[in-house]
C-alpha positions in Angstrom: 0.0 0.0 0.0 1.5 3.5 -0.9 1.9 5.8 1.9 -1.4 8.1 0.0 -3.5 4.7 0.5 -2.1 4.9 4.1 -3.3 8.0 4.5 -6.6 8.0 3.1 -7.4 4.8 5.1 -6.6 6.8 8.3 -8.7 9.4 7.1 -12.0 7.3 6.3 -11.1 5.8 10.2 -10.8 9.0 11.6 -14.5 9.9 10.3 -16.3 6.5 10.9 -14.4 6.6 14.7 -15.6 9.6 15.4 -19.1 9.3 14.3 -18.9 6.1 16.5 -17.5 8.5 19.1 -20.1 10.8 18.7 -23.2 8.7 18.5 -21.8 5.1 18.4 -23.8 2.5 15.9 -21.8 -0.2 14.0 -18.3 0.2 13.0 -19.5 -1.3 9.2 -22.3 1.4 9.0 -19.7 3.8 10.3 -17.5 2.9 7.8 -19.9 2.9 4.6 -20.6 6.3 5.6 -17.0 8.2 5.9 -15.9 6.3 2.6 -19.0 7.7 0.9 -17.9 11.1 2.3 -14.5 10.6 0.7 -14.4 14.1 -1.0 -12.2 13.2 -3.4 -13.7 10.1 -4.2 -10.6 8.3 -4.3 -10.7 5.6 -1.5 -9.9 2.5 -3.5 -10.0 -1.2 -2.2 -6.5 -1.0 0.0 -7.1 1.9 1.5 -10.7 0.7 2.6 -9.1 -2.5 3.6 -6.9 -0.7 5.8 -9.7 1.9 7.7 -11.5 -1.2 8.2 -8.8 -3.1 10.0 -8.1 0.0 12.1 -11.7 0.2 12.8 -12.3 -2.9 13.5 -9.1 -2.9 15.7 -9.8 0.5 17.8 -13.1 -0.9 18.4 -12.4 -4.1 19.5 -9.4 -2.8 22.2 -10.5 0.5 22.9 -10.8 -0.1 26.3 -6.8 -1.4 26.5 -5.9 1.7 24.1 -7.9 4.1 26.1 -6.5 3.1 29.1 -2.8 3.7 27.7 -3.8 7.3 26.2 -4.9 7.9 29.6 -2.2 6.6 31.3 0.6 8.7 29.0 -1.7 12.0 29.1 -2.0 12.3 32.8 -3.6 15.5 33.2 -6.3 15.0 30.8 -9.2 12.3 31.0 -10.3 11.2 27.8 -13.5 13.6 27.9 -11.4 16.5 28.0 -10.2 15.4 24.8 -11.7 16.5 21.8 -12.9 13.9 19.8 -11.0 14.4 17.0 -7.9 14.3 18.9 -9.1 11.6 20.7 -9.5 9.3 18.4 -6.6 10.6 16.0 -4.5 9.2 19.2 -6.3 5.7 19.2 -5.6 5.5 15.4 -1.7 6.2 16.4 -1.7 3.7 19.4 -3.4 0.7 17.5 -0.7 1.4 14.6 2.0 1.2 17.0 1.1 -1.5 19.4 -0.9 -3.9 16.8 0.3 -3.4 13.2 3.5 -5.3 12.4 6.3 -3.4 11.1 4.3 -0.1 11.5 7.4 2.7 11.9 7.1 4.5 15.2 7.7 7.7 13.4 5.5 7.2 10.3 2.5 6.5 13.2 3.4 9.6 15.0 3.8 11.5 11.8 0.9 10.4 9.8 -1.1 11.4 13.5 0.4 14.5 13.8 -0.9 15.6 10.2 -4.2 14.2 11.1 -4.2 16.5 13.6 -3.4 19.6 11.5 -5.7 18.8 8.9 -8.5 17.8 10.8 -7.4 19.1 14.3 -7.2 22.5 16.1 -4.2 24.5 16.2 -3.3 23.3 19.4 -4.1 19.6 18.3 -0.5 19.1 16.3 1.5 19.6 19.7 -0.7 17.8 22.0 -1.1 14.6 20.1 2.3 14.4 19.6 3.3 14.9 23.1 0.9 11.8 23.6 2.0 9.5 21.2 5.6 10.8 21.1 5.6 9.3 24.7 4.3 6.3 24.5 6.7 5.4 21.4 9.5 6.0 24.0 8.2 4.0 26.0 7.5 1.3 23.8 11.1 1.5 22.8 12.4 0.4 26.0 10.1 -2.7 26.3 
C-alpha cells in the first residue's frame, strides 16, 4: 500500500471513529458512511481495507488503548479530549502496538498531520506529546 493509501485509510477511520465516538452505531455502518464522504472520491479497495482493520481494531481494544492514552496523558481524562484528537490518538496507538512493522515515526507523523488537517491549532503539539511518549516507552520494552 503507498503511503497516500495509508493515508486516506486513516482518514476514512478517523470519520467512521468519530461518528462512533459521537453517536456510536456499528463500526461497518460507520465505515460505509465516511468512505462515501471521501471528497475526493478516491478511496480505492487497499485503503478501505486498511480503515477497516483499524476500525475494526480500535473498536475491539478500545478499552486497553484508552487506558494507555490515559495513562501517558496524565492531566487529561479522555472527555477532555476533543474527539478528533481523541481518536486521531487511538488511530496512532493501534498502529504502533498492533500493526506489524508499522514505523514508530511514520504512526506519530501520519497522526500529527491528522491533527493539522482535521485538528485545532493546538491539536498538532498535544497529540504528539501523547503519542511521542508512548513510542518512547514502547522502545524500552
Amino acid at each position: 500500500m503507498s503511503p497516500k493509501e495509508a493515508r486516506q485509510a486513516r482518514e476514512c477511520a478517523l470519520r467512521a471513529l468519530f461518528q462512533l465516538d459521537l453517536a456510536g452505531g456499528e463500526p461497518e455502518e460507520a465505515l460505509r458512511f465516511a468512505a462515501s464522504e471521501d471528497v475526493a472520491g478516491e478511496l480505492g479497495a487497499k485503503s478501505m481495507e486498511y480503515a477497516e482493520r483499524i476500525v475494526k481494531g480500535v473498536v475491539a481494544a478500545k478499552d486497553a488503548i484508552d487506558s494507555t492514552i490515559a495513562r501517558i496523558s496524565k492531566d487529561w481524562s479522555l472527555d477532555r479530549m476533543a474527539y478528533t484528537d481523541r481518536n486521531i490518538m487511538r488511530i496512532a496507538v493501534f498502529e504502533m502496538t498492533e500493526v506489524e512493522g508499522m514505523s514508530f515515526a511514520v504512526a506519530i507523523n501520519e497522526a500529527v498531520e491528522l491533527g493539522k488537517t482535521f485538528g485545532t491549532e493546538e491539536s498538532p503539539r498535544f497529540i504528539n506529546g501523547i503519542v511521542g511518549r508512548l513510542a518512547e516507552e514502547l522502545k524500552t520494552v
